[in-house]
N, C-alpha and C positions, 0 to 999 in steps of 0.2 A: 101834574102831567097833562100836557094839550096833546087830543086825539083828531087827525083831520082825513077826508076820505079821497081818495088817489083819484084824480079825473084825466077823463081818457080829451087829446088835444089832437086834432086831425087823426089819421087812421094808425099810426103808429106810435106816438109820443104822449107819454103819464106825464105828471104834474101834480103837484101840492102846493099849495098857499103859503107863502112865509104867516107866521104870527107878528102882531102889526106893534104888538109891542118891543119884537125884540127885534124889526127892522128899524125903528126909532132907535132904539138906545143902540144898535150899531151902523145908524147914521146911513143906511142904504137907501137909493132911492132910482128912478127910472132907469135903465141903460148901465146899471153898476155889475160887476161880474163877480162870482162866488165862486170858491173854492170849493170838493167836494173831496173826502179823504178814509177810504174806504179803511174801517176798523175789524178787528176779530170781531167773532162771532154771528158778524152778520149788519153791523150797525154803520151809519156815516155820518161820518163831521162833516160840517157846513159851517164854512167860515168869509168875507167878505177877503177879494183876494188882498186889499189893502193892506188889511190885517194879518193876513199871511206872509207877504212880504215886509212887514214892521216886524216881524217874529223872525225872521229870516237875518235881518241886518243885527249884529254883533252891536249890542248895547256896552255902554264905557260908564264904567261905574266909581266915584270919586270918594276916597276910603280922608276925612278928615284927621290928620296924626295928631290935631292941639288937641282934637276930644277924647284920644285915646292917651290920658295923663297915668293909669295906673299899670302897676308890674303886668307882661302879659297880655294886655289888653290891645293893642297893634297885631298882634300875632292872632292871637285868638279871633281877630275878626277878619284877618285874611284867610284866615283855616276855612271860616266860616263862608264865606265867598268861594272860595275855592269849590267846597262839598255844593253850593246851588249850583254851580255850571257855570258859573260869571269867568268869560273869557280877558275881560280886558277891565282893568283896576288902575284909578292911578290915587298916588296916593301923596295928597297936598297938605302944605303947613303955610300958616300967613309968613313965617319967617323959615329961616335955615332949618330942612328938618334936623330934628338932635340925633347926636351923633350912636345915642341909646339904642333910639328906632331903626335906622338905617343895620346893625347890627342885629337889632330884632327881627329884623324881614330877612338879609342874607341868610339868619340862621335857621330861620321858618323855611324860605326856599330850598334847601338843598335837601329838603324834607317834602315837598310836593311836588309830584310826578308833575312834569313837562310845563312849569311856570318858571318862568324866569324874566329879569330884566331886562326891557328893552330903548329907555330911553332914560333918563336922572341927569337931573338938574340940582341946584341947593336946595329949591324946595318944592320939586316934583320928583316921584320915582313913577315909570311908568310900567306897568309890569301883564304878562300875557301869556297868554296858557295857548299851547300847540299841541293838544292831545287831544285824538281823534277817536273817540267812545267805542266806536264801531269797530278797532282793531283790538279790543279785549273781548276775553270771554269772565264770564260773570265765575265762571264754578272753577276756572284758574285761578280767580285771583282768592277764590275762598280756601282753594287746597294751597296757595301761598301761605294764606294768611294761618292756617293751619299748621303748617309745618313751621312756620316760626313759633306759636306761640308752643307746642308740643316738646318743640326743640328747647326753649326758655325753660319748662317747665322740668326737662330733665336733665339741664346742666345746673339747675340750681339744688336738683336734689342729689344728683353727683358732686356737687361744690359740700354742701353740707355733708355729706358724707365723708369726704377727701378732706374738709375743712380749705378750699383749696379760693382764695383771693379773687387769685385773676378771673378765673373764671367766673366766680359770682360778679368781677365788673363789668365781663362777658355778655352777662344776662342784661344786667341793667343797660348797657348803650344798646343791644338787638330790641329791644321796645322802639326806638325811634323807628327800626324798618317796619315794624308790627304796625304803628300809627301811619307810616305814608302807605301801604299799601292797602288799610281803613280808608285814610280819609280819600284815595284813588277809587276805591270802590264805594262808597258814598256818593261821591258827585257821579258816577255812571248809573246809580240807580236813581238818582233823583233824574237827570236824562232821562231815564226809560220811561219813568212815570210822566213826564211830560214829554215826552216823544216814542209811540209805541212802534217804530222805523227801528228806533235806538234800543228798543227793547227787545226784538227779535232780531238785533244783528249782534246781542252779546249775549244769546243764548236763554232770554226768559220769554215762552212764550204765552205764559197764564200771566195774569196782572198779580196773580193773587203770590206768584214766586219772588214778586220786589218784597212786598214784605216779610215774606220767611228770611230771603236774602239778609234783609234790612236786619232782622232779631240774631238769628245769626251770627253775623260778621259782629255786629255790639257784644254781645259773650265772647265773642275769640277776645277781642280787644281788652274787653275786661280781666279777660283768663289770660293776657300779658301784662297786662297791669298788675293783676295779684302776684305773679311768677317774678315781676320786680321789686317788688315790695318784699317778697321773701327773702330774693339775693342782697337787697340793702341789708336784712336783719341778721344774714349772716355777716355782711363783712362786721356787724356790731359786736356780735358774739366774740370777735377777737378780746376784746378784755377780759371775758368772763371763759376763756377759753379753757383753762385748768380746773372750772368747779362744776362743768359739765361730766354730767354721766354717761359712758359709751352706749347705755340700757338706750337713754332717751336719744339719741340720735340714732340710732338702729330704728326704733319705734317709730319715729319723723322720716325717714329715708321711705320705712315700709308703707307710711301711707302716702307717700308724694309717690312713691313707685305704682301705687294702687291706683292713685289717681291719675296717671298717666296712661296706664292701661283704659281709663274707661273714657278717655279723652281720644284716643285715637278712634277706639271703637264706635263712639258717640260719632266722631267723622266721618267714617266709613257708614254709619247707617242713613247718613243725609244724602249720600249717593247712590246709595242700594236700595234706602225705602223698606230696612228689613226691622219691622215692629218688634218681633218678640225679643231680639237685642236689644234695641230700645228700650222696651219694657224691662229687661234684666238690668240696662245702666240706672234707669230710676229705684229702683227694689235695691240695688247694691248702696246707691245713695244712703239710706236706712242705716246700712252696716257702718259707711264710714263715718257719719255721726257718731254711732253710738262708740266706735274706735277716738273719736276728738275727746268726746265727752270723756272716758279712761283716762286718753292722754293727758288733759288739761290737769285733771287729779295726780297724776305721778310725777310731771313735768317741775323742772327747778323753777325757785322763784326766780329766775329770769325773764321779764316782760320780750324779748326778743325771741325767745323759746316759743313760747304764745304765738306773736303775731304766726312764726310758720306756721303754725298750727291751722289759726283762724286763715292763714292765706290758702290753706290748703283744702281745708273745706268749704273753702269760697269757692275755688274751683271746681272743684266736688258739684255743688251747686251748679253753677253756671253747665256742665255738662251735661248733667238731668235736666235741666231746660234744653237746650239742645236736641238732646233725644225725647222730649216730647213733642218739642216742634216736628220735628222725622216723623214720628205718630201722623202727629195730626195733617204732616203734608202728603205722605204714604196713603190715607184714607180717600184723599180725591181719585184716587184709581181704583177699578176695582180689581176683588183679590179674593181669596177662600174666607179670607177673616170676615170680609165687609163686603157686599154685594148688592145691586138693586134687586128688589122682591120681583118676582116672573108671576104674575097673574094670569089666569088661562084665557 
């Protein structure tokens, strides 16, 4: 860190020296004009305006489809585009793109908020994102993201309970909404993190709330993931559906019901900042272990039995992380539990 002393310039106007290194490596020199970009806390960006306006113009980024020869692999890099904030994509083939890929992106598209197709050729697709950061809020899209996966996780334990199809095919397509409203709130926190404009107009204004944000929304996502994985193992259970025992589906209902309960609760304390709840979702964690642990010993040899099980205390998991995180964000403020020392 370079320290430099404020010098007073005719009777009104301070001044500082640039450091002569870092006006070389960004190329400034007599008569050139700087940008100045007042930060929380107290701090400012200094930037050459050049470079502020090269950050300003909407860069076009060229997605190669021949390099993306395996399953998935077209899609998975436009997700990935998407989540950095990359507005304008085009995506080239030396020859006709294949007729695979073209399928692979419409079906990726109708899955990422406000990208769509704007120009395709044989073998260009041009493609552009119209959503504007500034008109969400961060803690809506988490209580979205919230109610889907809550939702998933207790029609699946009503599906096994009902033994009931449809609904567990229910569970598995509402994961796709689970993921577009992830990878929507991904790209708006990567925005905040490089634009702190974008980060106090969707409601975070500590730096330190993108990454809670960030931990977060990845647990929901994952606690939709497991909630699908359950529903798959049900529809599986249909073979084996006469050598189950009404004990252990009672027993499986009871702790996907348990654990539902400490998933909503776990949500509710990330907006309220209430610790000792918190602290009771981690403590109960304990219990439903040691309820798996039972189960896995009475449970039929049916490997599909299992996975609910283990999906269930996955979620279990990911929930007590959750309510730790709550802890540990609840303690930047102060409170009866936690306070700065008063020295006289």
């Amino acid at each position: 860190m370079e320290s430099r002393k404020v010098q007073r310039v005719g009777y009104s106007t301070l001044s500082v020296s640039l450091p002569s290194s870092w006006v070389k490596e960004v190329g400034l020199k007599q008569g050139d004009l700087v940008v100045f970009l007042p930060e929380k806390g107290g701090s400012l960006k200094l930037m050459p305006s050049a470079l502020a306006e090269h950050k300003e113009k909407e860069k076009e980024f060229v997605v190669n489809a021949d390099l993306c020869d395996d399953p998935g692999m077209l899609e998975r890099v436009i997700v990935g585009n998407y989540i950095l904030g990359r507005g304008l994509l085009r995506v080239v083939s030396s020859k006709r793109i294949r007729s695979a890929h073209v399928e692979e992106l419409r079906g990726i598209l109708r899955r990422l908020i406000g990208l769509g197709i704007v120009e395709e050729t044989s073998n260009e697709i041009v493609l552009q994102c119209s959503i504007d950061p500034t008109k969400f809020k961060m803690d809506m899209l988490l209580r979205r993201l919230s109610v889907i996966t809550a939702t998933m996780l207790d029609e699946a334990t009503q599906a096994l309970v009902e033994f009931d199809l449809e609904l567990a095919r229910d569970v598995i397509l509402r994961e796709d909404e689970a993921d577009t409203v992830y990878w929507l709130a991904m790209r708006l926190l990567l925005s905040a993190q490089l634009v702190r404009d974008v980060a106090e107009k969707i409601g975070l204004e500590d730096p330190l709330h993108i990454c809670m944000y960030r931990c977060i929304l990845k647990h929901m996502e994952l606690i939709a993931d497991h909630a699908q994985d359950i529903a798959k193992a049900i529809l599986e259970l249909e073979k084996y559906k006469d050598k189950i025992e009404k004990q252990a589906i009672e027993d499986l209902s009871h702790l996907g019901r348990l654990v539902h309960s400490l998933l909503q609760k776990a949500i509710d304390c990330v907006f309220t900042g209430d610790i000792k709840i918190a602290n009771g979702i981690i403590e109960i964690r304990k219990v439903i272990e040691m309820q798996k642990e039972k189960l896995m010993r009475g449970l039929p040899e049916i490997p599909h039995m299992r996975v609910i099980a283990w999906g269930l205390t996955g979620i279990a998991d990911m929930v007590a992380d959750i309510a730790a995180i709550t802890i540990n964000s609840a303690l930047e403020k102060q409170s009866k539990i936690c306070s700065p020392r008063q020295f006289p």
